[in-house]
C-alpha positions in Angstrom: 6.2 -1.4 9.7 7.2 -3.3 12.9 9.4 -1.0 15.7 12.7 -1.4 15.8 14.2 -3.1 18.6 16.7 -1.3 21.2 19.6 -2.8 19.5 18.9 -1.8 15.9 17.9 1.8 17.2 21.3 1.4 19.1 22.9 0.4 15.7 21.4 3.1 13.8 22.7 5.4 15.9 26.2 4.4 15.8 26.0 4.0 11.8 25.5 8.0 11.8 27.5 8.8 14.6 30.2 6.7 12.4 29.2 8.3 9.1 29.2 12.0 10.4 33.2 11.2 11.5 33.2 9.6 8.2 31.8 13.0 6.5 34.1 15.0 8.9 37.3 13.3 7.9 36.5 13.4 4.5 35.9 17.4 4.3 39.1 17.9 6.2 41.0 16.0 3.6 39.6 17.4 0.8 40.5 20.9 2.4 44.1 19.8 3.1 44.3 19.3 -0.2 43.0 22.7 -1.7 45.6 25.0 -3.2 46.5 28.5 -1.0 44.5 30.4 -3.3 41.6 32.7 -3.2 39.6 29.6 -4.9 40.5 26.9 -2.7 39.5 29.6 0.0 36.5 29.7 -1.1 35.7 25.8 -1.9 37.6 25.5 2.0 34.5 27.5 2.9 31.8 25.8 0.5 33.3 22.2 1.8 33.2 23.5 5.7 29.3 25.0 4.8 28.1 21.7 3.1 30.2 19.3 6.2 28.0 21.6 9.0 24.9 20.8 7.4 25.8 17.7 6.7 26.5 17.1 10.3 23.6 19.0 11.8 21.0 17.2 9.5 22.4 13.7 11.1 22.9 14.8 14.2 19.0 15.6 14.2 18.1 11.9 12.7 20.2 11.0 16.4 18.2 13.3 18.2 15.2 11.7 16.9 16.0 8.1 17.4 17.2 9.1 20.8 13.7 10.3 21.3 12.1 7.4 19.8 14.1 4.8 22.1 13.0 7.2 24.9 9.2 7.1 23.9 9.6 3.6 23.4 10.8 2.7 26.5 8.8 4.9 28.5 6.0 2.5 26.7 7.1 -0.6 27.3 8.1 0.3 30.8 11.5 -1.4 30.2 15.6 0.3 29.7 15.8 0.3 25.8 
C-alpha cells in the first residue's frame, strides 16, 4: 500500500469532519421530527446514543490520521 500524501490525509480528514456534521444534522432532524411522547423520548435518546458514538468513533479515525501526518512528517523531515 503506498502512503498517502499530505493532501489526501488532509482530504480524509475533511470528508469525516464533513460526514460527522453530516451525521449530526441528520440525528437532529430526525429528533425534530419525533412525536412528544414517551416513545419518541426514548428513540430522541436512542438517536442522541447512536449520533455520540457515531461521532466519537470518527472523531478517533481524525485523531489517528492526525497522528499519522504527524509521524509522517516527523519522517520525512518536511510540514505535511
Amino acid at each position: 500500500m503506498k502512503t498517502p500524501t499530505s493532501n489526501e490525509i488532509r482530504t480524509a480528514v475533511q470528508v469525516l469532519q464533513a460526514l460527522s456534521e453530516r451525521i449530526h444534522i441528520n440525528a437532529t432532524d430526525q429528533v425534530m421530527h419525533l412525536s412528544e411522547s414517551s416513545f419518541g423520548e426514548h428513540q430522541a435518546a436512542r438517536i442522541e446514543s447512536q449520533n455520540l458514538e457515531r461521532s466519537g468513533r470518527i472523531n478517533d479515525v481524525i485523531g489517528q490520521l492526525n497522528d499519522w501526518k504527524e509521524t509522517l512528517r516527523e519522517s520525512r523531515g518536511i510540514r505535511v
